[in-house]
C-alpha positions as CSV (number, residue, x, y, z in Angstrom):
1,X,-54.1,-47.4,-28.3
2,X,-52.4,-49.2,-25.9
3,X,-50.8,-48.0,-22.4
4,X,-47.8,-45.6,-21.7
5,X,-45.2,-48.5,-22.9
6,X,-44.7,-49.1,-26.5
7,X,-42.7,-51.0,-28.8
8,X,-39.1,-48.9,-29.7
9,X,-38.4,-48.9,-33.4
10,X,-34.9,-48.3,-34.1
11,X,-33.7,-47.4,-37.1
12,X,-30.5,-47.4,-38.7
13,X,-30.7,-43.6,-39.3
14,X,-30.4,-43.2,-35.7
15,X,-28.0,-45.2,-35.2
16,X,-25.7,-43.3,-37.6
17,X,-27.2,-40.0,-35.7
18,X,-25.5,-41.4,-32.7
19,X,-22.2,-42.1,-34.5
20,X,-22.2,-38.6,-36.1
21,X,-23.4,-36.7,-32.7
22,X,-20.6,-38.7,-30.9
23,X,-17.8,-38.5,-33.1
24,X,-18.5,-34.2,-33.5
25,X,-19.0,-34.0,-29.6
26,X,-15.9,-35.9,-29.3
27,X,-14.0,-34.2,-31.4
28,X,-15.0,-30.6,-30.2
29,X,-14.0,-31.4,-27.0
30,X,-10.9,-32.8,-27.9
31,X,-9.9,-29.7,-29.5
32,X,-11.2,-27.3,-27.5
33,X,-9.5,-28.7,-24.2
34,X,-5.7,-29.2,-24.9
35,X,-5.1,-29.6,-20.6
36,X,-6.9,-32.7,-20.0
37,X,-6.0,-33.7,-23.4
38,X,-2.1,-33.2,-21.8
39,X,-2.4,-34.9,-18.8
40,X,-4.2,-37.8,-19.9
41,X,-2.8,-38.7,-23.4
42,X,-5.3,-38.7,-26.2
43,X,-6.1,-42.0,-25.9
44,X,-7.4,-42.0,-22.2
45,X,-8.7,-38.5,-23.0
46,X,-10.6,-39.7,-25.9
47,X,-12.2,-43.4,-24.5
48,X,-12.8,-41.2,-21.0
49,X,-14.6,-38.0,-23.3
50,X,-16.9,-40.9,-25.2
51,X,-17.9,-42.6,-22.1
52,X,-18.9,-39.4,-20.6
53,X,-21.1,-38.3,-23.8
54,X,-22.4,-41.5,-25.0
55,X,-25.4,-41.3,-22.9
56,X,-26.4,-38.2,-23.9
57,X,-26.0,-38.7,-27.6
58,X,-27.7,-42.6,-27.2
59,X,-30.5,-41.1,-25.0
60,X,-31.5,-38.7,-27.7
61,X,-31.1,-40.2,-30.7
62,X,-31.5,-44.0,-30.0
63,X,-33.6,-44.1,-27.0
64,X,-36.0,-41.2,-27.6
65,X,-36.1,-41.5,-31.6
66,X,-36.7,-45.2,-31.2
67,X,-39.6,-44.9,-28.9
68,X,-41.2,-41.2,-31.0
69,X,-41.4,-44.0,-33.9
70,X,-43.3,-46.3,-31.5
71,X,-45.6,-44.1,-30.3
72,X,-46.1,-42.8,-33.8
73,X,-46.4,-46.5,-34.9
74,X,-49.2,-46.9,-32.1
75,X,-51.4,-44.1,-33.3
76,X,-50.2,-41.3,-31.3
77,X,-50.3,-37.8,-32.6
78,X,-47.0,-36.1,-33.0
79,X,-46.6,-33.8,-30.1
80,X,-48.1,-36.1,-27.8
81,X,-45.4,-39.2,-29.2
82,X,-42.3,-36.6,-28.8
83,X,-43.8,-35.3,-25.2
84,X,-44.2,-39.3,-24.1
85,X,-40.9,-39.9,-25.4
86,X,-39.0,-37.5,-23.0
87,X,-39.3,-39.8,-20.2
88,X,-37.4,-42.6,-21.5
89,X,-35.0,-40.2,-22.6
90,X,-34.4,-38.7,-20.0
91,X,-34.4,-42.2,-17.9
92,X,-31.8,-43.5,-20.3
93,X,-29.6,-40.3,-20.4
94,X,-29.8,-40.2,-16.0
95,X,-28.9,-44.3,-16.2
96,X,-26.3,-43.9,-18.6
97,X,-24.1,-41.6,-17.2
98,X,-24.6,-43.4,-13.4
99,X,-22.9,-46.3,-15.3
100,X,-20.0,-44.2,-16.9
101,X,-19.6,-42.6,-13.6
102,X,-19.6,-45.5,-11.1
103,X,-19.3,-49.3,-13.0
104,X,-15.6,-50.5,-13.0
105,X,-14.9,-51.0,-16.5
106,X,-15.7,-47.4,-17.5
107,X,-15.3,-45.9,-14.3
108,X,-11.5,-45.8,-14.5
109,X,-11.6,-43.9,-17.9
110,X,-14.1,-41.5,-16.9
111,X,-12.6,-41.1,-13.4
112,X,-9.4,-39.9,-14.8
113,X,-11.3,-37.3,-16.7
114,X,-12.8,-35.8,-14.0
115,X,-9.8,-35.7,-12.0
116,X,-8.1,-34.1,-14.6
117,X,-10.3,-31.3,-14.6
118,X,-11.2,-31.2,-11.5
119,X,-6.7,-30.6,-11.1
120,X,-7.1,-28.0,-13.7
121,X,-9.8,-26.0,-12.5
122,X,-8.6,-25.7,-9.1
123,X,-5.1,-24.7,-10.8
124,X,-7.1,-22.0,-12.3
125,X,-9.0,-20.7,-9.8
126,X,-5.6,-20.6,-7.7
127,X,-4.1,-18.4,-10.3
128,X,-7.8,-16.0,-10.6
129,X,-7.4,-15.4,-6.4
130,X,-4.0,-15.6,-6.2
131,X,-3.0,-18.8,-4.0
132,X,-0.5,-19.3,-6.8
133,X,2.0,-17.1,-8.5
């Protein structure tokens, strides 16, 4: 057995888990919120919606499954492969989504986003406690 780092083994099975988990993650969200979808366009809410759940979706499926299979490759038992796996998942997940957030190229797609609902909510809550009639 060798130390905490391992090998990843990926797969194409998880790379089509990804697709999949992205594409109905995506799509729920793009039917469920019909605002953001307005003020943005459905292109820019789409590419901005992506961006923001890629990282979750990669950090489970590709990051996590890759390195369970290496720590299974390595001789680990199960539990103990899927419990040393949760690190780099969550490591990959945390990194992710500080590079949707703040790196230029997909910080302008995912920026509008949040502005958008960040607009909307505070519409809302205006309406709930009456700032707005």
């Amino acid at each position: 057995m060798s130390a905490f780092v391992v090998e990843p083994l990926f797969t194409a099975t998880q790379v089509w888990w990804f697709a999949a988990l992205l594409a109905v993650g995506v799509a729920v969200e793009f039917a469920v919120s019909p605002r953001r979808r307005a003020r943005l366009g459905a292109g820019g809410f789409l590419i901005g919606s992506a961006l923001l759940q890629a990282p979750a979706a990669a950090g489970v499926t590709l990051v996590r499954g890759a390195y369970r299979l290496g720590y299974l490759e390595d001789g680990r038992g199960f539990v103990e492969a899927n419990l040393r796996s949760i690190p780099w998942m969550i490591g990959a997940i945390f990194l992710g989504r500080l590079a949707a957030r703040r790196l230029p190229p997909f910080s302008f797609a995912t920026g509008a986003l949040v502005r958008a609902d960040r607009e909307i909510w505070r519409e809302r809550l205006g309406r709930w406690f009456g700032g707005r009639r």
